[in-house]
Structure formats: C-alpha cells, structure tokens
C-alpha positions as CSV (number, residue, x, y, z in Angstrom):
1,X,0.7,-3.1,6.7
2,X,3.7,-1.7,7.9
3,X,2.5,-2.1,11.8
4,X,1.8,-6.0,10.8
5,X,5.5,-6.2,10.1
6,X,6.5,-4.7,12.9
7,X,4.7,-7.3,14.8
8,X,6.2,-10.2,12.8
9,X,9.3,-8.5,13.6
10,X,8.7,-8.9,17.1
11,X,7.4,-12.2,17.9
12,X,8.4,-15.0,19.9
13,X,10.3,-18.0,17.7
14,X,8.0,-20.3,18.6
15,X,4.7,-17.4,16.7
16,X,7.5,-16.8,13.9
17,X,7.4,-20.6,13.3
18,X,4.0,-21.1,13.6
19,X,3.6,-18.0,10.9
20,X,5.9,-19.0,8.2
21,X,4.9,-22.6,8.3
22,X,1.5,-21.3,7.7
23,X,2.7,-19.0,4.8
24,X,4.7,-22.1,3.3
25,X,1.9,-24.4,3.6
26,X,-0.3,-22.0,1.7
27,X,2.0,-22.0,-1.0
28,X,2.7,-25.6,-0.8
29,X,-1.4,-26.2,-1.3
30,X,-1.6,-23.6,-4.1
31,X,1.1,-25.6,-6.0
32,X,-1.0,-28.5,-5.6
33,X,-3.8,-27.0,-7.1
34,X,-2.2,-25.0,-9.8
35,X,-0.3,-29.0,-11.2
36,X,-4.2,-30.7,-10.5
37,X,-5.6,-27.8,-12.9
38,X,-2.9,-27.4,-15.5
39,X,-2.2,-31.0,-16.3
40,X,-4.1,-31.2,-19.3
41,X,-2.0,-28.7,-20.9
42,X,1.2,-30.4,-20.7
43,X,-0.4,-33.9,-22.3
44,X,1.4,-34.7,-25.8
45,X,0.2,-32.5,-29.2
46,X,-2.4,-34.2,-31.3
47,X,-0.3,-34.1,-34.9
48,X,-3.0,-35.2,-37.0
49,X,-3.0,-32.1,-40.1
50,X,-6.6,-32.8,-41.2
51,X,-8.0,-32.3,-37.9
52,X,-5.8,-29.3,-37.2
53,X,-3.8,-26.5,-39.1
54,X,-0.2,-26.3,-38.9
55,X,0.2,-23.2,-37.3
56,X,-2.0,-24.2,-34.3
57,X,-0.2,-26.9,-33.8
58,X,2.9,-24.9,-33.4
59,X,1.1,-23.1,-31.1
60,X,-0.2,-26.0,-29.2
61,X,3.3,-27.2,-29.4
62,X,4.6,-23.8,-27.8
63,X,1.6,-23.7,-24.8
64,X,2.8,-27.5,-23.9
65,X,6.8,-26.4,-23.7
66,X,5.6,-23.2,-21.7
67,X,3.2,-25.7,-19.7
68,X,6.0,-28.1,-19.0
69,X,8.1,-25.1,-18.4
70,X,5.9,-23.9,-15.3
71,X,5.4,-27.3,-14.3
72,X,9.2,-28.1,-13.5
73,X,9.0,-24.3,-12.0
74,X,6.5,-25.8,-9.4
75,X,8.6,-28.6,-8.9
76,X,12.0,-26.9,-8.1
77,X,9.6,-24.0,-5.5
78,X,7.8,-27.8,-4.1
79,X,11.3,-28.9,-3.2
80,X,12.3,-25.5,-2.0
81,X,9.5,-25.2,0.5
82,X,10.2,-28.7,1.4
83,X,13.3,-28.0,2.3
84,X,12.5,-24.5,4.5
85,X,9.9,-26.6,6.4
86,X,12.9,-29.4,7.6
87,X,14.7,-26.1,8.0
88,X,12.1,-25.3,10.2
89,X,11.6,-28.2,12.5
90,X,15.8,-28.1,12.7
91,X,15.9,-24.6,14.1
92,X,17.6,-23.7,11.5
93,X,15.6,-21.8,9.2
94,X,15.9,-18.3,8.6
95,X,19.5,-18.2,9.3
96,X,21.8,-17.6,6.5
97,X,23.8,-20.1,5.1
98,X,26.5,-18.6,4.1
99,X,27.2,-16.2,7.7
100,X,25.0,-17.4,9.7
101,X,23.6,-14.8,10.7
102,X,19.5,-14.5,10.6
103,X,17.7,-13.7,7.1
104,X,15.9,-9.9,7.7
105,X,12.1,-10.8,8.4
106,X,10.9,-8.4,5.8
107,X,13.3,-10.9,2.7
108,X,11.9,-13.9,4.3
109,X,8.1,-12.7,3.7
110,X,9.2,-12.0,0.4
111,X,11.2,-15.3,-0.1
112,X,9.8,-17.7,2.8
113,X,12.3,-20.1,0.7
114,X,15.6,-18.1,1.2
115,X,18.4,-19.7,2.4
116,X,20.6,-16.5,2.3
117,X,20.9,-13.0,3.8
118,X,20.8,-10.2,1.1
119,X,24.4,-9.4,2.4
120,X,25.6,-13.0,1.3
121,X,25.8,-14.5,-2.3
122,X,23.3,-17.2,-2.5
C-alpha cells in the first residue's frame, strides 16, 4: 500500500486527474445506489394503532428521522463531489483554499472532497 502512494505521489497532473476523478465518480455512483435502495425507509410512518403497537411506531418513527438524516448526509457529500469535479476541470482542485498551496496527496485520498490543507482552518 504504501509503494501505491508513493506512486500517486509521483504522477503526472494529467494521471492525478484521471485518478481522483475516478475515485470521486465511484463515490458519486455509490451514493446513487445507496438513495435508490434506501428510499423506502424515509416514506411517511403508518400511524394506524390497531395495525401497529405504539412503541414500534416510535421506532419506525426514529429509523425514518435517522433515514432522512443520512439521506440529506448524501446530499451535502453529492454537492461536495460535485463541486471537486468543477474543481477539477478548473485546475484548481487540490489546492488549498485558504493558502493556496496544494492539499498533501495522502488528505486528499482520505478526503477526495477537501478544499483545505491540514495546515489551514477549513
């Protein structure tokens, strides 16, 4: 693992692109899939007390918040990776916005959405 790092460390802009587009796209595809499979559990609690008891509705009332929760979660990431792709075809991603100066390869496998060094307050 380490020696792959070393050779994300040391390729061309034009491979570094190519690479964390790819890992952004993945993401951006897994997002997709994870709002396709959960939106069922975000749909509005049946209240009807003969058909259910009133402690699992609480609790189908608590998985829908925690569902709904998540779901603006994937939103706000969605936008996020939105926004490093643009960053992307601008030239400007992986450069801090703060300094300037460019975001340390190993922070942005970590956080292919970060906008700031780890030197910077984001």
């Amino acid at each position: 693992m380490q020696e792959f790092k070393q050779e994300v460390e040391n390729m061309d802009e034009k491979i570094r692109k190519t690479y964390f587009r790819n890992i952004l796209n993945t993401r951006l595809k897994i997002l997709k899939t994870m709002e396709n499979t959960n939106s069922d559990s975000r749909n509005t609690v049946n209240l009807d007390q003969s058909s259910v008891g009133r402690l699992s509705r609480m609790d189908a009332m608590q998985q829908q918040a925690m569902a709904n929760a998540t779901a603006q979660n994937r939103i706000y990431e969605t936008k996020a990776i939105h926004a490093a792709l643009m960053r992307l075809e601008t030239g400007e991603y992986g450069y801090c916005d703060v300094c300037g100066d460019q975001i340390a390869i190993k922070r942005l496998e970590l956080t292919p959405t970060a906008t700031c060094c780890v030197s910077c307050p984001s």
